[in-house]
C-alpha positions as CSV (number, residue, x, y, z in Angstrom):
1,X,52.3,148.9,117.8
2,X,50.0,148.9,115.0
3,X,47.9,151.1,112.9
4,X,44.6,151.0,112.0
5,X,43.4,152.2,108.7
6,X,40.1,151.3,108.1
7,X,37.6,153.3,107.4
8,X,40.0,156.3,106.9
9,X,42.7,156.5,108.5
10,X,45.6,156.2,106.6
11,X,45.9,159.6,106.0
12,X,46.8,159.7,109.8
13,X,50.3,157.7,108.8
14,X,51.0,159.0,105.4
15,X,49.4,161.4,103.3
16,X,47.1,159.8,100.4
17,X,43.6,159.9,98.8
18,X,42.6,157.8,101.4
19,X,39.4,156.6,99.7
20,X,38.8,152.6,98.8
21,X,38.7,153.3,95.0
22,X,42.1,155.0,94.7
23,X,44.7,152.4,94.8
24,X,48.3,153.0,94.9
25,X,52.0,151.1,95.4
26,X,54.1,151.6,97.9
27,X,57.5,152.3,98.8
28,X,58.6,153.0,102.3
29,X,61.8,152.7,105.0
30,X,61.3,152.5,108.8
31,X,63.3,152.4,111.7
32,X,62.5,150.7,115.1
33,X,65.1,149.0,117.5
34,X,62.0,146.1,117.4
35,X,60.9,143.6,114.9
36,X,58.7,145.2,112.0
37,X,56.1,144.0,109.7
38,X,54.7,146.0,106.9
39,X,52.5,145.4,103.5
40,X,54.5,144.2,100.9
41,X,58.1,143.3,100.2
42,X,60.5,143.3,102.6
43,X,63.8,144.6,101.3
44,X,67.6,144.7,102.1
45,X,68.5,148.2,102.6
46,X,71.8,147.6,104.8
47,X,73.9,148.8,101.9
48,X,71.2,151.6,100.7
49,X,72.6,155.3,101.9
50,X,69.5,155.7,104.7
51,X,70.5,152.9,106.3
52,X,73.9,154.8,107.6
53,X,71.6,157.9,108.9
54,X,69.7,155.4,111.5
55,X,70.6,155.6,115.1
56,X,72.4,153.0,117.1
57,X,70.4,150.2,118.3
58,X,67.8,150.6,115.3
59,X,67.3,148.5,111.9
60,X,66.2,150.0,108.9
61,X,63.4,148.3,107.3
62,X,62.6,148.8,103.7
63,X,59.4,147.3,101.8
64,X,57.7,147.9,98.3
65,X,54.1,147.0,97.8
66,X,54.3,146.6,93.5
67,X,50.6,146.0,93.4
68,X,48.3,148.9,93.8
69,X,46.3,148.6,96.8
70,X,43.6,150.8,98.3
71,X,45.2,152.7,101.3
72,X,43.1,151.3,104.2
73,X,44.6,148.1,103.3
74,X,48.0,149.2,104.3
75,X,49.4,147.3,107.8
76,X,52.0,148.1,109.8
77,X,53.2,146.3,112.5
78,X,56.2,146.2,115.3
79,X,57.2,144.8,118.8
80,X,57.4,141.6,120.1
81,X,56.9,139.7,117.2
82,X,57.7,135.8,115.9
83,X,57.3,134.4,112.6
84,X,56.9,131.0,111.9
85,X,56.1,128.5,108.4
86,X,52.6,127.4,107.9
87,X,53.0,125.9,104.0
88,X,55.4,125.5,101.6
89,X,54.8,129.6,100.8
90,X,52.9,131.5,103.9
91,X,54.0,132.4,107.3
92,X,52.3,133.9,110.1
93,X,53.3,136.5,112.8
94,X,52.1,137.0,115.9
95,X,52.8,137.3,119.6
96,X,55.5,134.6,120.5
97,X,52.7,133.2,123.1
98,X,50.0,132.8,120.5
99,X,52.2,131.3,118.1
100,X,51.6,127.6,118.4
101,X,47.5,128.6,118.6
102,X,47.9,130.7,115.4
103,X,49.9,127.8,113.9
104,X,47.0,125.1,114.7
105,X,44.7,127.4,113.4
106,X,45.8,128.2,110.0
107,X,48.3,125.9,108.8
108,X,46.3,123.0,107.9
109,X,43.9,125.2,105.3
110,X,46.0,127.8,104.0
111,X,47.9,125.8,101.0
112,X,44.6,125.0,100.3
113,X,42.9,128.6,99.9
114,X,46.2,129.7,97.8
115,X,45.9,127.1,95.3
116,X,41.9,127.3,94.9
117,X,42.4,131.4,94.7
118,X,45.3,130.9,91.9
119,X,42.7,128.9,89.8
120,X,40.9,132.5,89.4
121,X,43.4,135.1,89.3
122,X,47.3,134.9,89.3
123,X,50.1,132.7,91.0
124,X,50.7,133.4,94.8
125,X,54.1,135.2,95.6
């Protein structure tokens, strides 16, 4: 499952000013039984009080997003999902059968792009 927000559509998921120069963090929990990827931080909430209040045979998933962002930019993701490293600092997910692909295709450029990016604006985290 994923959502699409682009153009406008965020609003469908959350309510917002769901126009490109209106920028916002985020804060948000989830729970899904499956594998879930979201914009920003991922979090431990297994000692938070909402994680007690979530049914058996689901996770809670908690994630922050400290630097304001438009709202179509916000991703969500969940299902049958594996991660794996392609640098020292990035990671991609994808379906477990496209993994190696999505591997081959990224992992020999990506350090590069972070480091020429970070000449211009601000350290990768």
């Amino acid at each position: 499952m994923y959502p699409q927000c682009q153009a406008m559509h965020a609003r469908s998921i959350f309510p917002c000013q769901d126009i490109p120069d209106v920028k916002s963090e985020f804060e948000f929990h989830i729970s899904s039984p499956l594998p879930v990827l979201a914009s920003g931080s991922s979090i431990d909430s297994s000692g938070s009080d909402i994680a007690s209040e979530v049914a058996a045979g689901t996770k809670l998933h908690y994630f922050q997003q400290t630097t304001p962002i438009p709202s179509y930019l916000f991703a969500l993701a969940s299902g049958d999902i594996e991660k794996a490293s392609i640098g020292p600092r990035s990671t991609v997910a994808t379906d477990p059968k496209q993994l190696p692909a999505v591997k081959w295709e990224l992992e020999e450029s990506t350090e590069r792009f972070i480091e020429t990016v970070e000449k211009f604006v601000f350290p990768y985290q």
